[in-house]
N, C-alpha and C positions, 0 to 999 in steps of 0.2 A: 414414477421412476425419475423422471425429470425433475421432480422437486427434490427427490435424496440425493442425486447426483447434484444438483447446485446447492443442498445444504454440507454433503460432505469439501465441496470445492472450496466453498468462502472458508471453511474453519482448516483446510488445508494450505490455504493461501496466508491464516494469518498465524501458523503456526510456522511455516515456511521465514515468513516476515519478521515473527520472531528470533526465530533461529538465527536468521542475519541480521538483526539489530545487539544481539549477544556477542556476535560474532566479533561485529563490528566494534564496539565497545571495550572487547578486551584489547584487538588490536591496538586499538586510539589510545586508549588509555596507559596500553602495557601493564596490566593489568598480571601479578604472577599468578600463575595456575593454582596453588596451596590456596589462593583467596578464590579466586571465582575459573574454574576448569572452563574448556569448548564446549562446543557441543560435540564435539566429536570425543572428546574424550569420555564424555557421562556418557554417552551411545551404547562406548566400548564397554564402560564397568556395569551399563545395565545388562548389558548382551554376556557377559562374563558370570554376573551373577543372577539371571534370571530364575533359578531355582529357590534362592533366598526371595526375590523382590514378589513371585509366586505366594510364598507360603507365609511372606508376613503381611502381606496385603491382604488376605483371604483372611487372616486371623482379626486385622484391622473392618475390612469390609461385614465380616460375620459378626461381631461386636455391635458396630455400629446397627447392623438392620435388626439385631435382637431388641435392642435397647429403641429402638426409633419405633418398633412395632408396638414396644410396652408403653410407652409414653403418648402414643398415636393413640391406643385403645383405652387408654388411663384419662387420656385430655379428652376426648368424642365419649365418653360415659358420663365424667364430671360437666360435661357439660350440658346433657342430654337433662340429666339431673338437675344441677342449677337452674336452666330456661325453665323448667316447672317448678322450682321452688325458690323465688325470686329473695327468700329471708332465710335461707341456708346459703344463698349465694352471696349475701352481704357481710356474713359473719365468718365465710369461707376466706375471702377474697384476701383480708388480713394475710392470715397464715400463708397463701403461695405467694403474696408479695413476695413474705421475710423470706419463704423456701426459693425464692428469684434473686433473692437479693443475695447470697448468701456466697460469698466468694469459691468457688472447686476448686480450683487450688490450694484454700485450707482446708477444707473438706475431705476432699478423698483422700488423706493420710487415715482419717478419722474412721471413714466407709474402709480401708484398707484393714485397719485394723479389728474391725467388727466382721468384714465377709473377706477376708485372706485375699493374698495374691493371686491375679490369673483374671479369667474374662468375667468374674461375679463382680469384679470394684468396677470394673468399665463397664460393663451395662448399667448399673447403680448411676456411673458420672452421666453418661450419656444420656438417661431417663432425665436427670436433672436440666441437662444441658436443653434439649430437643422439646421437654412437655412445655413450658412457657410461651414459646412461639405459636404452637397447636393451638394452646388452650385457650389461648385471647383470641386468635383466627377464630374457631370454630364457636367459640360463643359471640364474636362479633356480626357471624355468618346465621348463627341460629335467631338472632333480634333485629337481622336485619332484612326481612321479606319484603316483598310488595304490599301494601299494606290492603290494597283492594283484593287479594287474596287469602289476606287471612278474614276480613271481612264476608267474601264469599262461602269460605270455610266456618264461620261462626252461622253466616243464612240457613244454610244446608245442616244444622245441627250434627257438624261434622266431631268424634270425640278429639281430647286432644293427644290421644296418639297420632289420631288423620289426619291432624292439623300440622302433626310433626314429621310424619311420613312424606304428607305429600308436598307440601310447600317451606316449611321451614328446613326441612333437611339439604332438597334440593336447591332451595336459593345458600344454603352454609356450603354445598360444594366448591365455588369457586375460592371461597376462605381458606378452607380445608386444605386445597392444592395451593394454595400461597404459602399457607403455615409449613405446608412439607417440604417448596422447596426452599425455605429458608434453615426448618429442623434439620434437613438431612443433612446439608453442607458443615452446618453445628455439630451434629453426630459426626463427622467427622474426626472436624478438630476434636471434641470429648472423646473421643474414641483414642485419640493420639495423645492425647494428655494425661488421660490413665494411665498410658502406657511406659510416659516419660516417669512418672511416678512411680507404679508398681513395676515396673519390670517385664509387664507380660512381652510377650511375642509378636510384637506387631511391626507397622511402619515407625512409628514413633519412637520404638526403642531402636529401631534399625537406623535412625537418623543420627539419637543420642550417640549408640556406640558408634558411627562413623564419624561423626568429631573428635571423637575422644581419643580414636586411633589415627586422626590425620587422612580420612579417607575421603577426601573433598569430594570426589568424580562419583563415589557410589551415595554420596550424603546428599549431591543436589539430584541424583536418580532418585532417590527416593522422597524426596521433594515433589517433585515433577512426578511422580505418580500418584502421590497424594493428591496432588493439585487436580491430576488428572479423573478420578477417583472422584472426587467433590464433582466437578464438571458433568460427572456423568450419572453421578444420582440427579443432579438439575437438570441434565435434559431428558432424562429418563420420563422424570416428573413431569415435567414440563407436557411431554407427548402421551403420558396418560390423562393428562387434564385434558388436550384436545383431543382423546377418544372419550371419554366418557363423556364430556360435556359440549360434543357435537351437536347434540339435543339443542342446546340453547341459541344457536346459531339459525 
């Protein structure tokens, strides 16, 4: 209890510190409100529209963990695969470069127009966005064991499912949770980017249209919940790696 109480304190202290270096900055500056609001005024349009900031976060947040899930179980199979077929994975490797390299921004016009408007083109971005971080973690996590373990495991005529079960998978977990909490923060932004594109219902487009109508105060709220939103799939993460991977300690 003492340790959640000094984890919530320090991250209330420098959110607190934030709030006053904001503050502080507009004063100095003189700074007009149409360009950067208080904090007290985004307070007010979040607390005003919290019904809206509710329902397009949820549509944001829902998007993202679909497409993070696909991408998750699509990069942990290819790779499961790859590690035993070390010349499918050389002639593989090509193609998700290009599929890496391959700009989203001109892309999902493309996805948009193949799987329509709404939360099918943002899963599509988000898979794109999320599996490349996964998929180099988890294959870098799967060849990189104790070598006097897989040793042990070759002594014991262990097959190489046992060999993948018991040591190679478990030394790729700590990969695994690295690649998530980088994909997840990526799902994100992919998730908001769709949305600036297609139109759907999310944070993203809730940012667009409040520039467009001059609604500074509810445009950095949804900012800052974004912000917030990213934050808290990384510490989510974060405190799943240190329950499941207690073992290693």
């Amino acid at each position: 209890m003492r340790r959640l109480l000094a984890w919530i304190g320090i991250r209330l202290a420098v959110f607190a510190a934030f709030v006053v270096i904001w503050q502080g900055l507009i004063l100095w500056f003189a700074i007009p409100h149409y360009l950067v609001p208080t904090p007290a005024g985004v307070a007010h349009a979040a607390s005003k529209h919290i019904p809206v900031l509710l329902a397009r976060t949820g549509f944001t947040i829902g998007t993202a963990a679909l497409g993070l899930a696909i991408s998750g179980t699509l990069a942990l199979g290819l790779s499961l695969l790859f590690t035993n077929a070390p010349r499918l994975a050389k002639a593989a490797t090509p193609l998700l470069i290009v599929f890496r390299a391959a700009p989203v921004p001109a892309i999902a016009p493309l996805i948009m127009l193949a799987v329509g408007r709404g939360m099918g083109t943002s899963i599509i971005v988000v898979m794109i966005v999320a599996f490349f971080p996964l998929y180099v973690n988890v294959m870098r996590g799967l060849s990189a064991p104790d070598p006097n373990a897989v040793q042990l495991m070759l002594v014991t005529g262990a097959s190489r499912w046992q060999q993948m079960r018991l040591v190679r998978i478990p030394y790729a977990l700590p990969y695994l949770f690295t690649g998530l909490r980088i994909a997840g923060a990526s799902a994100i932004l992919g998730a908001m980017l769709s949305e600036w594109i297609t139109g759907a219902p999310g944070l993203g487009m809730l940012i667009l249209n409040s520039g467009d109508m001059r609604e500074t105060e509810l445009l950095w709220a949804a900012v800052i919940v974004s912000v917030l939103v990213a934050l808290c799939v990384f510490w989510t993460t974060s405190a799943l790696e240190r329950s499941v991977l207690a073992w290693r300690v």
